[in-house]
C-alpha positions, 0 to 999 in steps of 0.5 A: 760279471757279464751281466754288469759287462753288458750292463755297462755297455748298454748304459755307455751306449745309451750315454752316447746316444743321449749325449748325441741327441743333445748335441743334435738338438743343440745343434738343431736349436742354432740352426733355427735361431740363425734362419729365424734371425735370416728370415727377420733380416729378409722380413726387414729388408722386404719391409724397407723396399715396401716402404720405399716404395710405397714413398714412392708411390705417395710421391707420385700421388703429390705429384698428380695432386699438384697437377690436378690443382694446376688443371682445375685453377687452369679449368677456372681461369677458362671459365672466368674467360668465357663468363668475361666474354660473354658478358662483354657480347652481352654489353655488345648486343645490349647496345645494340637493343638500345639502338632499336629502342632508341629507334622506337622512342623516336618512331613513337615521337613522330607517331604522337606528334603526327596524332596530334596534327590528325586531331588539329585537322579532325577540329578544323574539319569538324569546324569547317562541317559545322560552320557549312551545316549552320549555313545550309539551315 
């Protein structure tokens, strides 16, 4: 009977081992359930604080959008101005041009009437020369 003595305490032992390991495991089991359901709430968490700051940054980026579309209707608005200006020191110096050419236009006037009062003294000289060389004969 010892035999089944040490048998029987052997096979309870084993039992309580057994019995333990489960408990262990089980044990165990919850423990990385509940730091895998931790680490899916800090996952969430850190998840909600990267979208709200990339919403942040994404307002930030419409904001300077907006902005540079302020710059570039007031990049247009000052380049319409100079064209504008520039056209109008062009009709300045255009009536300036047409001054001076109204001064040719009148200079070239004299310079034909005074070409045709050349060409009446030239007949009349060249009348008087020949009336004298048909006298001298």
């Amino acid at each position: 009977m010892t035999y089944l003595k040490i048998a029987g305490a052997l096979l309870a032992v084993l039992l309580a081992f057994g019995g333990g390991y489960r408990y262990a495991a089980a044990l165990y089991e919850k423990d990385a359930a509940e730091l895998r359901e931790a680490e899916a709430v800090a996952r969430a968490d850190m998840g909600r604080k990267q979208y709200a700051k990339m919403v942040e940054a994404l307002d930030a980026l419409a904001g300077l959008r907006g902005e540079l579309a302020d710059a570039r209707a007031d990049a247009e608005r000052v380049r319409r101005a100079a064209e504008v200006r520039e056209r109008r020191a062009s009709a300045s110096a255009c009536g300036a041009e047409r001054a001076a050419v109204s001064a040719c236009e009148g200079l070239l006037r004299e310079s034909v009437e005074l070409l045709a009062e050349g060409r009446e003294l030239l007949q009349e000289s060249a009348g008087v020369h020949d009336a004298v060389t048909a006298a001298r004969r």
